[in-house]
C-alpha positions, 0 to 999 in steps of 0.5 A: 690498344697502345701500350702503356708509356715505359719510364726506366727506374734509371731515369727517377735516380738520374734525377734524384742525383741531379737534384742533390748535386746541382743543388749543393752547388748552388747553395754554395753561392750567396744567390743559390737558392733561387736556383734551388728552389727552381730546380725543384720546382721543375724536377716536380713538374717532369715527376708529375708529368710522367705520372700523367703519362703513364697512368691516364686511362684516356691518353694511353689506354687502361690505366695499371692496376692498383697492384702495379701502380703501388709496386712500379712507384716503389721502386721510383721511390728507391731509385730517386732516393738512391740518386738523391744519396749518391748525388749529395755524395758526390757533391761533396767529393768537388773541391772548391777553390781553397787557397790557405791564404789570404787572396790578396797575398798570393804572388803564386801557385803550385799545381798540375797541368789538368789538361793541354794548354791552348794557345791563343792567336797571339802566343798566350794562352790558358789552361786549368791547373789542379792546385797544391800550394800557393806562396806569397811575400815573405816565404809565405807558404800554404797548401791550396785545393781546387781547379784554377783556371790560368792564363799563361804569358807569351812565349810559354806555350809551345814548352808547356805543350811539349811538357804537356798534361800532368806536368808540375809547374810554379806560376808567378803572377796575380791571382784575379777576379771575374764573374762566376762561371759554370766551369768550375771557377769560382769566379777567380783566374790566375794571370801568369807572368812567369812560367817555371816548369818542375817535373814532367808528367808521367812516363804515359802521359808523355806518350799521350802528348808526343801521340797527340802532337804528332797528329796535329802536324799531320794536320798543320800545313793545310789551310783546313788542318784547324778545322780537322783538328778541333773536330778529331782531336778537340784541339782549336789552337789553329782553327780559324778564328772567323771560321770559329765565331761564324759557327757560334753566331749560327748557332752550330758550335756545338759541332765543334766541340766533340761530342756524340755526333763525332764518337758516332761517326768514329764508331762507325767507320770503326764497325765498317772494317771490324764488324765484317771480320769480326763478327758484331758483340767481337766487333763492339768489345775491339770497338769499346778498347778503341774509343777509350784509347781515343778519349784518353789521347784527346783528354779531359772533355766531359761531352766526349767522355758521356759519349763514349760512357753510352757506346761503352753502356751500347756495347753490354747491351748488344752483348744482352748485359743492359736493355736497348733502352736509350733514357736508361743507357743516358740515365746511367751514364750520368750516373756512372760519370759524376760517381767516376769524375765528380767535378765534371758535372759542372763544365758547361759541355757536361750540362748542355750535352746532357740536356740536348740527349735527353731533348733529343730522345724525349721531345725530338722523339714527339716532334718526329712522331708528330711530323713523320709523314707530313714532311720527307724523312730525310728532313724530318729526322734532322729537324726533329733532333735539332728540335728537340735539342734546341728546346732542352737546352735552351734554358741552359743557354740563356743561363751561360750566354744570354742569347739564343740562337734560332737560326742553328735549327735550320742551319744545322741541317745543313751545316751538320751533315757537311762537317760530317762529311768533312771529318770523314775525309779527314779521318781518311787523309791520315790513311791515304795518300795523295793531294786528291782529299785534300782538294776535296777537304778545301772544297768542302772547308770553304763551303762551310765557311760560306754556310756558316758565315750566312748564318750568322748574319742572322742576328740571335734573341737577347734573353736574360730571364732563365727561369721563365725561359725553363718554365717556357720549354718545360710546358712546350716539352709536355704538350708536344709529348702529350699530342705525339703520345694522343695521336700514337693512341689514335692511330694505334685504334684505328681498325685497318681495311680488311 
């Protein structure tokens, strides 16, 4: 008989959380509540849907009793109400854009470097600075809050790269509007004219930046050095800007923005040489020092940071502190990183890195189950990931750029498993001396090139209504579930020959 359908506590309170914090962010617009109203709407759907899952007597099998149907969803009950508080908890503790005078007044700012600044083809650049103060005419002086996204002027960026994150710096210029973004702008940047430098950042972060910089002119003489520094070092300053919009028209920049994919293939050349001498729960503690090392070198990026919260999580569970439960393991690292940075739950890279994890264990998983066997597993894994990362975030897609891109799907394939590759040589190239690799990497460089580059010659689909394409995805998501879940129970029935 099938068992029954296992849903992680966890998983209620990352939705409880999820529902709180994404919905005081959206009340804080004039066109928020829509949004809110959809938010519930769909956590109401999924919440019924795992009912369905878990309790139908003909999809699954005997249904629980009443006893631990009454105790299973007391707990749930806790659980969401838990997140529910620790969401609105949390959502609060995001500051927004407070500048003490009136905007049109403000000549200039005081504030933080957040992260690295990233220089532009044509020597400007841009980066985020967390505010302090802001001035205006007439020694106008007033304290500010809030994350400022700024655009620095030409000539500025190699001193300001040199000084690094955590540096103090005064900006002068205009402060601008735009459309608001889901990065946490507000719909506001500040265009600088000119730059002055007050205090370097502190003792560690300077050994962070010259760390940082020094890898990057490991990579600087090659022809392909940009593209192994977006994708070890999250650095884009020199990466190709064809190779760039090649991969975003083919639907595969995610790939270049580090994530999980990359922090897997860290791990495991890590576990190569560790886990023999080592031996594995002394392996994945030495392992777990690494990558923290790692994403504190590379900085602030949300989609890293969810990876490396999992392979933290992954390490006590191999040490039998946590279950191998993959939902429960991404629910508590979204939990975990909005309690520890509230503020990055609204990046971009943290909302579709969610979404595309949680597509990839729920949906790709049904997709995997239902074409294993029809088609070969070494298609039938990638397809399904692809699958159901593709459906998850798709809605979000449409949300933040308005096109979605098909052609990623299959073009991943392809594309992935060669800018694995790729990354692995180039990790390899630190290490080992010798032009040999480098033949290699500009081989495979000017593959990808090509690959991308036909790619993109597929033009995407349009989409401007977000909702429609959420209920679209939702519905697809439940039926794809329910058959991989039918077809489990059935075979699961099937008597053997004897």
């Amino acid at each position: 008989m099938a068992e029954t359908l296992q849903v992680p506590p966890l998983l209620y309170g990352a939705l409880g959380a999820a529902v709180s914090y994404y919905g005081l962010w959206f009340l804080s617009r004039k066109e928020g509540l829509p949004w809110l109203l959809g938010i519930l709407l769909v956590m109401g759907v999924l919440g019924s849907l795992m009912q369905v899952l878990t309790q139908h007597p003909t999809l699954f099998g005997k249904a629980l009793s009443t006893y631990r149907h009454v105790r299973r969803y007391r707990v749930y009950s806790i659980t969401l109400s838990l997140g529910f508080s620790l969401g609105l908890g949390v959502g609060n503790q995001v500051k927004p854009l407070w500048f003490g005078i009136p905007e049109d007044q403000i000549k200039g700012i005081y504030g933080t470097l957040k992260e690295d600044p990233r220089a532009f083809q044509d020597s400007r650049g841009m980066g985020y600075l967390t505010l302090q103060k802001v001035s205006g005419n007439r020694e106008l002086r007033a304290s500010a809050a809030g994350t400022l996204l700024v655009f620095f002027p030409e000539g500025t960026i190699p001193r300001l790269q040199e000084f690094g994150r955590g540096s103090t710096v005064y900006l002068e210029g205009t402060l601008r509007s735009s459309r608001t973004t889901a990065a946490g702008t507000q719909g506001k940047y500040f265009q600088a004219q000119s730059v002055h430098l007050l205090l370097p950042a502190p003792a560690l972060e300077q050994v962070r930046t010259r760390g940082h910089s020094a890898l990057m002119k490991r990579f600087s003489p090659d022809p392909w050095g940009g593209l192994a520094g977006a994708l070890l070092l999250g650095v884009k300053d020199q990466l190709d800007t064809e190779l760039s919009q090649a991969y975003l028209y083919a639907g595969c920049s995610h790939v270049l923005a580090l994530s999980g994919m990359h922090l897997a293939i860290l791990t495991a050349v890590l576990a190569l040489f560790l886990r023999r001498a080592l031996g594995l729960k002394a392996a994945a503690l030495v392992g777990g020092c690494c990558i923290l090392g790692y994403v504190y070198l590379v900085g602030n990026l949300p989609s890293l940071e969810r990876a490396a919260i999992m392979y933290l999580l992954g390490t006590l569970a191999v040490l039998g502190s946590l279950p191998r439960q993959g939902t429960a393991l991404l629910s508590s690292a979204f939990l975990l990183q909005i309690l520890l940075r509230p503020e990055s739950g609204q990046s971009i890279s943290f909302i579709l890195s969610y979404l595309a994890l949680a597509g990839i264990l729920s949906v790709g998983k049904a997709i995997h189950a239902l074409i294993q066997g029809r088609i070969p597993e070494v298609l039938a894994q990638p397809l399904a990931v692809s699958l159901g990362a593709f459906i998850a975030t798709a809605a979000s897609t449409v949300c933040f750029f308005g096109v979605l891109r098909p052609i990623g799907i299959l073009a991943g394939l392809i594309i992935v498993p060669l800018t694995t590759l790729f990354m692995v040589g180039a990790l390899a190239a630190l290490i080992l001396p010798g032009n040999y690799l480098g033949l290699i990497l500009s081989f495979l460089y000017d593959v990808l090139m090509r690959l991308a580059s036909l790619a993109a010659q597929v033009p995407g689909i349009p989409v401007s209504d977000t909702l429609a394409t959420a209920a679209l995805s939702l519905g697809l998501s439940g039926a794809l579930m329910v058959l991989s879940h039918r077809q489990t129970l059935m075979r699961s029935t099937l008597v053997p020959f004897a």
